[in-house]
N, CA, C and O of each residue as an XYZ file, in Angstrom:
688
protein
N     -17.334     22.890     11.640
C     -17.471     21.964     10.525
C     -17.411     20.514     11.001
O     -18.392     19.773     10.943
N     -15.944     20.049     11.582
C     -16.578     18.637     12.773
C     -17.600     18.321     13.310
O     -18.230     17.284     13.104
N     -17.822     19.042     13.930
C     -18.891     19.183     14.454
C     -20.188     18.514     13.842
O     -20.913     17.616     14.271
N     -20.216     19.174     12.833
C     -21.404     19.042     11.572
C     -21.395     17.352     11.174
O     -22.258     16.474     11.160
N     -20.293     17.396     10.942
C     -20.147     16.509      9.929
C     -20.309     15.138     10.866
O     -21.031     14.283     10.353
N     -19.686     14.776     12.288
C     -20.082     13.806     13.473
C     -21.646     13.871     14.014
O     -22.174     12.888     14.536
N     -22.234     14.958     13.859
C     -23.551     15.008     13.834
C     -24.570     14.412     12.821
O     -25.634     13.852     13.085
N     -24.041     14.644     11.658
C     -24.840     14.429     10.644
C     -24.379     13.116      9.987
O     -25.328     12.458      9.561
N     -23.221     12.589      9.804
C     -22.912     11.302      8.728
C     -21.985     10.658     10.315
O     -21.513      9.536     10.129
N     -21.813     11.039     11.234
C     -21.013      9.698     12.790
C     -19.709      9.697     11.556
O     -19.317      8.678     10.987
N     -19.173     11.100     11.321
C     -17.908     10.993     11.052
C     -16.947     10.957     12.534
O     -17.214     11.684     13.491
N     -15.760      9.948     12.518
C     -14.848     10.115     13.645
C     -13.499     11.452     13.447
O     -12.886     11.733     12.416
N     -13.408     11.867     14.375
C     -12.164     12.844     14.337
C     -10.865     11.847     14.996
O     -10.968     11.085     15.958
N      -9.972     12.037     14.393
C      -8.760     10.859     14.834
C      -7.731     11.991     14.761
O      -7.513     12.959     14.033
N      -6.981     11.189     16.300
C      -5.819     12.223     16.471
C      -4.118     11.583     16.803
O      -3.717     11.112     17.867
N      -3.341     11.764     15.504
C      -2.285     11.234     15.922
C      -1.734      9.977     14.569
O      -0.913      9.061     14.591
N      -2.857     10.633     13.260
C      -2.339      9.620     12.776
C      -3.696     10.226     11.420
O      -4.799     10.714     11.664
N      -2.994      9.921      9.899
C      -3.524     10.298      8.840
C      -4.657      9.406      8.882
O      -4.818      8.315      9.430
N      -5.552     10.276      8.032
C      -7.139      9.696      7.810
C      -6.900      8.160      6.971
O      -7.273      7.034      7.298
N      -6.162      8.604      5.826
C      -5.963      7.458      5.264
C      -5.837      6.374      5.902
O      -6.548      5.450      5.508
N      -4.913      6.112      7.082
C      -4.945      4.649      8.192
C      -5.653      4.704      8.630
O      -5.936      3.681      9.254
N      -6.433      5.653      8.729
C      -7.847      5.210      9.933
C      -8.677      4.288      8.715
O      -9.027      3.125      8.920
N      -8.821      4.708      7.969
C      -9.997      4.021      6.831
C      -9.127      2.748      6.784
O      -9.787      1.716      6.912
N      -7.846      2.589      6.636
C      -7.088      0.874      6.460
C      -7.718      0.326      7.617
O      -8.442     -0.660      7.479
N      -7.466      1.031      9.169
C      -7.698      0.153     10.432
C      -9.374     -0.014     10.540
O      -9.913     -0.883     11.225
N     -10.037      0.909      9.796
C     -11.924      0.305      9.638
C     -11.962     -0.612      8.543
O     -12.822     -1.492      8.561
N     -11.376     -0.557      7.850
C     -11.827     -1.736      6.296
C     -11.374     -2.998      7.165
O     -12.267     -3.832      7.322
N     -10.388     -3.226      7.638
C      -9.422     -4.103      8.496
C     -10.562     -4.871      9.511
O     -10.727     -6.090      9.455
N     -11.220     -4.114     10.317
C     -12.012     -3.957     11.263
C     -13.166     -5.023     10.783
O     -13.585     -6.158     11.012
N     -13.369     -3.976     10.032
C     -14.952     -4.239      9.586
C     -14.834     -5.438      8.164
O     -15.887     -5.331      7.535
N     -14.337     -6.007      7.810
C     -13.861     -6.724      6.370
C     -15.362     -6.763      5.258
O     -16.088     -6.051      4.565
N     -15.253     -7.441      5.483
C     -16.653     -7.390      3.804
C     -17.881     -6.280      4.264
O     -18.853     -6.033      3.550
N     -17.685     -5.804      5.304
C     -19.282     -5.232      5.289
C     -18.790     -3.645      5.624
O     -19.106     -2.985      6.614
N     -18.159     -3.345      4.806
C     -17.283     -1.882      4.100
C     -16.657     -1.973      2.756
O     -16.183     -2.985      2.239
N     -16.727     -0.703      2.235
C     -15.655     -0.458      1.243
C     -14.990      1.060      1.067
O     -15.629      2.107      0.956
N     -13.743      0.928      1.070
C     -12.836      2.026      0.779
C     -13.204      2.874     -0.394
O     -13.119      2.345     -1.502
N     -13.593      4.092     -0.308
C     -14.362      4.748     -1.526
C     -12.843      6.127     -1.576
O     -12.487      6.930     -0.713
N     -12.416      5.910     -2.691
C     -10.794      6.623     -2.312
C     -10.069      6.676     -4.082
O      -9.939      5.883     -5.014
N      -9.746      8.095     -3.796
C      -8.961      7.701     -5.414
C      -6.766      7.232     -5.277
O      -5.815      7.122     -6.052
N      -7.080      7.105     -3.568
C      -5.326      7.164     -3.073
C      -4.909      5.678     -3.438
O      -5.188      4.693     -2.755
N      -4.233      5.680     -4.564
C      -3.735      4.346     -5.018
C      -2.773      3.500     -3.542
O      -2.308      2.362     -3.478
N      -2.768      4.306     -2.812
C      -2.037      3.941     -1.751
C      -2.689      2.718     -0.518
O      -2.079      1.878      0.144
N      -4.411      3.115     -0.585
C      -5.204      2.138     -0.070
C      -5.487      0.995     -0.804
O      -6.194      0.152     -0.252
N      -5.090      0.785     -1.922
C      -5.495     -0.335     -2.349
C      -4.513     -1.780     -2.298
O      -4.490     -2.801     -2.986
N      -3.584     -1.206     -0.896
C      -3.048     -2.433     -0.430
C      -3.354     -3.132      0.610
O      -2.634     -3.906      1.241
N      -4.776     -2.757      0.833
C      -5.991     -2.746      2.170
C      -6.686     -3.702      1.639
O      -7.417     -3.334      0.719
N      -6.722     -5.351      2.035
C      -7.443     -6.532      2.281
C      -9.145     -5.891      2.111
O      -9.644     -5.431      3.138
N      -9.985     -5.880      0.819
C     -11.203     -5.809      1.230
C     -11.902     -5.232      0.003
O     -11.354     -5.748     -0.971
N     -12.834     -4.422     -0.383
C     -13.703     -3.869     -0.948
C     -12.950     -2.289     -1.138
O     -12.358     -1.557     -0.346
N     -13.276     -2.181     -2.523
C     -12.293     -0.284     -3.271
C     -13.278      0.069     -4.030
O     -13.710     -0.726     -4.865
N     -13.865      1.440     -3.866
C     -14.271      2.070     -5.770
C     -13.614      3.148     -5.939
O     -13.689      4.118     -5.185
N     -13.217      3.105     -6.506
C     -12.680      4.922     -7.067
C     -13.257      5.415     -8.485
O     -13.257      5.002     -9.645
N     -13.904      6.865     -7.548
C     -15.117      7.813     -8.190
C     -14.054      7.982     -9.509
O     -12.836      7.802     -9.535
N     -14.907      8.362    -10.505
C     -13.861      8.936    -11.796
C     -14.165     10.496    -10.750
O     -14.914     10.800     -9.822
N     -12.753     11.380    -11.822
C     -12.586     12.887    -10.949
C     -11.647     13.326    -12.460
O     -10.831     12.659    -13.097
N     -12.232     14.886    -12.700
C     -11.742     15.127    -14.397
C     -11.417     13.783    -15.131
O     -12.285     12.932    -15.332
N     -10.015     13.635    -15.548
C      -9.697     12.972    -16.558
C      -9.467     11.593    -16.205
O      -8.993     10.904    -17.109
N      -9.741     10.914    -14.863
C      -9.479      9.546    -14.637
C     -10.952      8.895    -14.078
O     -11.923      8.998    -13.328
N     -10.270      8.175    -15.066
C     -11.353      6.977    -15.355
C     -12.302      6.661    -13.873
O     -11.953      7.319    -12.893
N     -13.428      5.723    -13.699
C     -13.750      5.196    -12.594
C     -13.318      3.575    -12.618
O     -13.170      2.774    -13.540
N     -13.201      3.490    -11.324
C     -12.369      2.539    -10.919
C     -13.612      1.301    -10.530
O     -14.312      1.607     -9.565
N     -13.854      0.270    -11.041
C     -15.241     -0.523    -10.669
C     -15.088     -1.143     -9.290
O     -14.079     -1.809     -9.056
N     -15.894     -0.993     -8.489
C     -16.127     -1.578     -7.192
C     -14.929     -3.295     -7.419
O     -14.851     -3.898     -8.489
N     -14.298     -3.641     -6.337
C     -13.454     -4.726     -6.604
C     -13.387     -5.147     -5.146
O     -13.663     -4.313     -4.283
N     -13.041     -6.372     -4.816
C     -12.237     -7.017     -4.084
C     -11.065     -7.398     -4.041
O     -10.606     -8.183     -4.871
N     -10.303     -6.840     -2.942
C      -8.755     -7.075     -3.084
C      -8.620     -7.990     -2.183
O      -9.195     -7.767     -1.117
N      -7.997     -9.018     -2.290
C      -7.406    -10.134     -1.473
C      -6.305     -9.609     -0.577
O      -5.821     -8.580     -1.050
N      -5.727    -10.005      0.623
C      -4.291    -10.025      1.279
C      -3.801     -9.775      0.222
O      -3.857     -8.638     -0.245
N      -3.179    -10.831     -0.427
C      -1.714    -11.205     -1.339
C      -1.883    -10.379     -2.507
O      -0.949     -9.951     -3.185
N      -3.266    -10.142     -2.747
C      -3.971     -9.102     -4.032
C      -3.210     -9.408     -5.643
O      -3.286    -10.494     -6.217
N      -2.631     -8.433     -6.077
C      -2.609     -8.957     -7.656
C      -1.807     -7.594     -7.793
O      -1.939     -6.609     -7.066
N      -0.687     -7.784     -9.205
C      -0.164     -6.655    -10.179
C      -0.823     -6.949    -11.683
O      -1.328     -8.036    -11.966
N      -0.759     -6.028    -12.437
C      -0.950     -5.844    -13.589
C      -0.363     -5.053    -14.048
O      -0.041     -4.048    -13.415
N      -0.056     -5.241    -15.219
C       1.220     -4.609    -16.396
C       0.493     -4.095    -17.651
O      -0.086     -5.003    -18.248
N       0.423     -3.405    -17.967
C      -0.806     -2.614    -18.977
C       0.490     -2.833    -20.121
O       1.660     -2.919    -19.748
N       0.108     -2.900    -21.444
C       0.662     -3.072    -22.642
C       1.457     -2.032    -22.665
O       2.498     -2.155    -23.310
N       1.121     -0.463    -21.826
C       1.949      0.421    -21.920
C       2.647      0.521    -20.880
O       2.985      1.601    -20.396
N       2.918     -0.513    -20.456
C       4.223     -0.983    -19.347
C       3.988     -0.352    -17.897
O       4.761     -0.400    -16.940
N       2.379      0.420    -17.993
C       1.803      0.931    -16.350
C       1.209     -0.403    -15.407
O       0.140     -1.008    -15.498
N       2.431     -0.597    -14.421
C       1.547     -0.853    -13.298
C       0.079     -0.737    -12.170
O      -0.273      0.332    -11.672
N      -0.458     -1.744    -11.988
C      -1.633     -1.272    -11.200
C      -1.952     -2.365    -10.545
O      -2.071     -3.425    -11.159
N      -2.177     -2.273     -8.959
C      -2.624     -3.826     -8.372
C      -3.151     -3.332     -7.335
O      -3.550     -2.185     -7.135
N      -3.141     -4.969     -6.128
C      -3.322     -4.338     -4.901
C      -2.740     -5.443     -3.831
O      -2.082     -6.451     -4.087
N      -3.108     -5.032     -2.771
C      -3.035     -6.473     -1.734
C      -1.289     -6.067     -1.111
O      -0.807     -4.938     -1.017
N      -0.715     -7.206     -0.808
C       0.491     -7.032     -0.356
C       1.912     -6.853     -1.811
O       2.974     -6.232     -1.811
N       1.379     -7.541     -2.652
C       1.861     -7.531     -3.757
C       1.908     -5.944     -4.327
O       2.936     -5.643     -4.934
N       1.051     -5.087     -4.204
C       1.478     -3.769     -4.442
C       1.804     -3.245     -3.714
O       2.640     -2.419     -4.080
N       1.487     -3.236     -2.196
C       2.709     -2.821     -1.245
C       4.248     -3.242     -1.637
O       4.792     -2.211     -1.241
N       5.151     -3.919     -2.062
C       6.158     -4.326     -2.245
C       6.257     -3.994     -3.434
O       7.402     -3.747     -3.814
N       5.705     -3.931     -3.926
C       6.087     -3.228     -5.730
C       6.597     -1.372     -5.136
O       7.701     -0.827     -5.132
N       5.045     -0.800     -4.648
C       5.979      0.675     -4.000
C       7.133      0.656     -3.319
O       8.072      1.452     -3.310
N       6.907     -0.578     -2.621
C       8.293     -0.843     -1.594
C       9.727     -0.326     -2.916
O      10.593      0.483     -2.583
N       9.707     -0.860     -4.099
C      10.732     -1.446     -4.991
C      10.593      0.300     -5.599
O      11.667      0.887     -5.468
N       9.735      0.965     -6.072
C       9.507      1.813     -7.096
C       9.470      2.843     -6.360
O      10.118      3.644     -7.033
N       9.102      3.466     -5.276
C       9.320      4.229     -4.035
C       7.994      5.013     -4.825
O       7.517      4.351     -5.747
N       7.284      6.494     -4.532
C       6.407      7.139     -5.015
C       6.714      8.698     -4.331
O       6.639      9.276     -3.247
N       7.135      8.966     -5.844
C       7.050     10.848     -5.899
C       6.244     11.591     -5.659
O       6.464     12.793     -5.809
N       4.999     11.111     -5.192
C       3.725     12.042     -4.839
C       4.070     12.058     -3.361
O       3.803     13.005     -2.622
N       4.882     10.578     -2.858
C       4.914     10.979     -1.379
C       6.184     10.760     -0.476
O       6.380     10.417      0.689
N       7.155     11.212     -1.843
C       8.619     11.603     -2.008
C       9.270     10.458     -1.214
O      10.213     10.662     -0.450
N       8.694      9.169     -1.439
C       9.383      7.899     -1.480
C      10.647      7.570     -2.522
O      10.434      7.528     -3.734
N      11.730      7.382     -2.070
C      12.261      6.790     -3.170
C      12.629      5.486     -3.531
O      13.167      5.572     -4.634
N      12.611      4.508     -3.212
C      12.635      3.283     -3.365
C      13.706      2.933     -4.137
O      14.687      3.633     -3.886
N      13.926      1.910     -5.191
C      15.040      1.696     -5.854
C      15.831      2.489     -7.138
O      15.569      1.886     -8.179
N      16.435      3.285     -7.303
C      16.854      3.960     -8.609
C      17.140      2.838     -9.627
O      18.024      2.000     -9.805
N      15.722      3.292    -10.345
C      15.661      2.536    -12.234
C      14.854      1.634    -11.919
O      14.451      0.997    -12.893
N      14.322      1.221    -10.622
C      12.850      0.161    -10.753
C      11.565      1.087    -10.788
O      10.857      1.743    -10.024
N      11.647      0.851    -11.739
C      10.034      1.366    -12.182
C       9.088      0.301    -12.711
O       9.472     -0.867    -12.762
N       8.097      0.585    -13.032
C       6.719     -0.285    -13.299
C       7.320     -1.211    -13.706
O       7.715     -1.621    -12.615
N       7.877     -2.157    -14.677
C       7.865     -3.133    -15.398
C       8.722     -4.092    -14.531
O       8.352     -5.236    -14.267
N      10.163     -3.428    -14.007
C      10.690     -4.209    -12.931
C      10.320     -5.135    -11.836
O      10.384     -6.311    -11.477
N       9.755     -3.559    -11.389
C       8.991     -4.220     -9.870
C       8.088     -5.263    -10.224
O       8.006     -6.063     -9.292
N       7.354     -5.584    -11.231
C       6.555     -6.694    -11.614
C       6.868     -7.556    -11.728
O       6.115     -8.517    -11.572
N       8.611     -7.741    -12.181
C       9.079     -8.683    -13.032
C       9.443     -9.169    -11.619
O       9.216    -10.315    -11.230
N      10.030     -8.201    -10.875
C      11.340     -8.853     -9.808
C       9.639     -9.666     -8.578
O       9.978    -10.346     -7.609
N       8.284     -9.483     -8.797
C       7.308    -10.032     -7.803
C       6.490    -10.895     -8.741
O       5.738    -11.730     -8.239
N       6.548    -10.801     -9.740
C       5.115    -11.785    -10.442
C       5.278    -13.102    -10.066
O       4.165    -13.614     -9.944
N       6.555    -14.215     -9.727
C       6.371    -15.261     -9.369
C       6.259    -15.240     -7.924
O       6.187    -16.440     -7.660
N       6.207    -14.687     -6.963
C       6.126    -14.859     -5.897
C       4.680    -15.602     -5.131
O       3.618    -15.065     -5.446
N       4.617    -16.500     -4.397
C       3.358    -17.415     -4.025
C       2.707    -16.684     -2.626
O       1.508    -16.763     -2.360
N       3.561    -16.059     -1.893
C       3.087    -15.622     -0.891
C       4.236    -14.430      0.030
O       5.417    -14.331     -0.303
N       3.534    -13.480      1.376
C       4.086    -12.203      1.510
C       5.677    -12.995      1.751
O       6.530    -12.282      1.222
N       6.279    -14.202      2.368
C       7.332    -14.190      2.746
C       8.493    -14.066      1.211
O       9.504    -13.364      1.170
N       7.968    -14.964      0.071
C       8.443    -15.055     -1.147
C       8.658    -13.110     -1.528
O       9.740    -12.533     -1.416
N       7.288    -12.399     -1.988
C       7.024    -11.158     -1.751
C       8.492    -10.203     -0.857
O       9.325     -9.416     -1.307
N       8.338    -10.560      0.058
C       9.491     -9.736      0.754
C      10.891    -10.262      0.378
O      11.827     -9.494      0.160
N      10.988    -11.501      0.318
C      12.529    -12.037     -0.211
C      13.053    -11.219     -1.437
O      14.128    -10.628     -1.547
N      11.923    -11.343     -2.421
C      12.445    -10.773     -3.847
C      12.529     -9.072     -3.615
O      12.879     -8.400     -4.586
N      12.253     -8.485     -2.517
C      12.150     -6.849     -2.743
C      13.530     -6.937     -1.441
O      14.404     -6.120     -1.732
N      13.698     -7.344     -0.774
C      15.079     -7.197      0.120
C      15.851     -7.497     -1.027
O      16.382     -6.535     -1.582
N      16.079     -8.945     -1.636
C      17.294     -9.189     -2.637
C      17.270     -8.260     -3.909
O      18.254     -8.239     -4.648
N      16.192     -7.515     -4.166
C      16.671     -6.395     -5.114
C      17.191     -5.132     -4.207
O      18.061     -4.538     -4.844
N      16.935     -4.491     -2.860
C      17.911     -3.840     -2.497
C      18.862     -4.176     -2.285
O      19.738     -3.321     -2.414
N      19.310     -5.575     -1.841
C      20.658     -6.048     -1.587
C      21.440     -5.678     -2.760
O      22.528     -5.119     -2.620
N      20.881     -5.998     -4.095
C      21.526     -5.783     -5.370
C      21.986     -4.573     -5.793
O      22.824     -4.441     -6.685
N      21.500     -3.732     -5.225
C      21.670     -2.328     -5.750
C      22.559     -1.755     -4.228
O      23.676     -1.271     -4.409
N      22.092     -1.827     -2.998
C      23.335     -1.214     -2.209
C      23.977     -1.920     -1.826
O      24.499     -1.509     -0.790
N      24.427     -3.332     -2.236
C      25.657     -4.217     -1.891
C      25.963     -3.962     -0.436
O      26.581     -4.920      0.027
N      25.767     -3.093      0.368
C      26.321     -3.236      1.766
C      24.776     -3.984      2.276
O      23.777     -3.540      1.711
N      24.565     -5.129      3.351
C      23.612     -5.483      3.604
C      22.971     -4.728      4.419
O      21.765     -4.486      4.371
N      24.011     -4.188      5.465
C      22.979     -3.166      6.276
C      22.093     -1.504      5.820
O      21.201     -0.832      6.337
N      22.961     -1.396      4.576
C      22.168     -0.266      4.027
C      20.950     -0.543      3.346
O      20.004      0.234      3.469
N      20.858     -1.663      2.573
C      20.118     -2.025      1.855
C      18.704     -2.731      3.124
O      17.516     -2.415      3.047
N      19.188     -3.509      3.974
C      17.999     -3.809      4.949
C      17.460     -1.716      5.776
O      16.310     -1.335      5.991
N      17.986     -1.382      5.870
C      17.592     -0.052      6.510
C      17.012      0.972      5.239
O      16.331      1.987      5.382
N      17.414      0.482      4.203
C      16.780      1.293      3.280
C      15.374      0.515      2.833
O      14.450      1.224      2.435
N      15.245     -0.526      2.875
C      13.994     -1.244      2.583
C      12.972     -1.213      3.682
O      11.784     -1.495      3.519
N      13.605     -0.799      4.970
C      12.791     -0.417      5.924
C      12.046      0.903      6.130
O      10.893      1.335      6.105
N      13.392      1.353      6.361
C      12.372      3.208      5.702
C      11.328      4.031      5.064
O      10.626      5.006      5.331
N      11.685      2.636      3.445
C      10.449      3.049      2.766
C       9.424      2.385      2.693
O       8.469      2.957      2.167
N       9.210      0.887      3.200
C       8.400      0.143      3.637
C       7.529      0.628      5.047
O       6.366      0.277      5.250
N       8.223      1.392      5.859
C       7.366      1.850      6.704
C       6.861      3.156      6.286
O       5.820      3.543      6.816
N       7.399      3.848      5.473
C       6.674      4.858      5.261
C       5.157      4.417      3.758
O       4.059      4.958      3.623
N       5.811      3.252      2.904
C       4.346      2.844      2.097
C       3.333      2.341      2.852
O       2.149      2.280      2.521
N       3.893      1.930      4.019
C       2.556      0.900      4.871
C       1.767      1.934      5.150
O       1.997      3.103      5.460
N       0.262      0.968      4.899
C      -0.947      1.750      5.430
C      -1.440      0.548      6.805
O      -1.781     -0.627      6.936
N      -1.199      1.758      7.614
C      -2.039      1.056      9.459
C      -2.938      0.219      8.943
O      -3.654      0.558      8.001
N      -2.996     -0.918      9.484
C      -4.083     -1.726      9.565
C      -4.601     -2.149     11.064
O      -5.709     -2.651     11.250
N      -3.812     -1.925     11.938
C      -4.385     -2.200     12.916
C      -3.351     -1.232     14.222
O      -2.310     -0.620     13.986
N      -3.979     -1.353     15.431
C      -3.585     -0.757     16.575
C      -3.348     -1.614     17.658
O      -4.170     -2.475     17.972
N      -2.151     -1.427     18.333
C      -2.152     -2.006     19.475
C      -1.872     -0.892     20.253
O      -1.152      0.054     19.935
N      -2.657     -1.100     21.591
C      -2.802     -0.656     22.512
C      -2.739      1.216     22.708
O      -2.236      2.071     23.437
N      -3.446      1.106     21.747
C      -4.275      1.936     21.198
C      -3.499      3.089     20.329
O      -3.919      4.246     20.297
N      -2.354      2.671     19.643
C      -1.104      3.203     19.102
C      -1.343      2.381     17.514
O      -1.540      1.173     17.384
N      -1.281      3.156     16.665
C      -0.805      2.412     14.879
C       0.104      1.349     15.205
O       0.914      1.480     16.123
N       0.014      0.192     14.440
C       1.127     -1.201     14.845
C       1.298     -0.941     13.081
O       0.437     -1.211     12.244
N       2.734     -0.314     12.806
C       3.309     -0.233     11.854
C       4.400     -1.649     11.496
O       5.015     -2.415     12.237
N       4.280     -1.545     10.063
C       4.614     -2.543      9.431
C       6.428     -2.870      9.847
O       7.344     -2.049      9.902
N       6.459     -4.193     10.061
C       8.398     -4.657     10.508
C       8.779     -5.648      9.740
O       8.005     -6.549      9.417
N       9.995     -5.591      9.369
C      10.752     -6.831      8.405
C      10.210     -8.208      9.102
O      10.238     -8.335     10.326
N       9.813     -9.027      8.405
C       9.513    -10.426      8.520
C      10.842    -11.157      8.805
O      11.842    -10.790      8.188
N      10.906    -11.939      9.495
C      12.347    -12.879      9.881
C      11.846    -14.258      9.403
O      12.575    -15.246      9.494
């Protein structure tokens, strides 16, 4: 079936690391002259071009551009949806049960928005999601090791060094 499929569409086989980062480290790569075609709300913290196909009961998602710093939105029914670095740090805050993240107990959608909507840029961004773990595990070192954990496990690869995933590290 590889086989087939590198023959026929120059699909790559990647070893050592989920498909999903490979498509972050090509959108990354390649910037405007790609787009992430994906229904994994998880890529859409990937700098660049998204569509997501409708599939049964969800909607289609219109071709978009996501910036770095990207954007949240708060739906009247209090659902979150964004992208860029700004929704990386919102999962950071809300953790995700599909990929048994847990992030903060009781920040859910409306929080995580509240505790990032003023933020101007990723350093602001990371201040407000460390000082809400600080808030909740009062010991500093649990709370920096717990914001790490699940921050490295929301990050999607964007790039490689030396020929290894260069996973995401606390900003100083």
């Amino acid at each position: 079936m590889f086989n087939w499929l590198q023959f026929r569409y120059g699909a790559l086989v990647v070893q050592g690391m989920e498909a999903d980062d490979m498509l972050a480290i090509r959108q990354t790569q390649l910037g405007n002259k790609s787009v992430i075609v994906s229904r994994d709300k998880d890529l859409r913290m990937v700098e660049g071009w998204h569509y997501g196909y409708p599939l049964s009961n969800q909607a289609e998602k219109p071709l978009e551009y996501i910036s770095k710093l990207g954007y949240l939105t708060l739906s009247e029914k209090g659902k979150l949806t964004g992208g860029g670095l700004r929704w990386f740090y919102a999962q950071c805050l809300m953790g995700d049960r599909t990929d048994n993240i847990k992030g903060i107990p009781k920040i859910g959608d409306a929080k995580a928005y509240y505790i990032l909507e003023d933020a101007k840029d990723e350093k602001e961004l990371y201040e407000a999601t460390l000082e809400a773990y600080q808030a909740y595990y009062v010991d500093a070192k649990v709370a920096y090791d717990s914001m790490y954990e699940n921050a490295r496990l929301v990050w999607m690869v964007l790039e490689t060094e030396d020929a290894k995933p260069k996973m995401w590290e606390m900003l100083t």
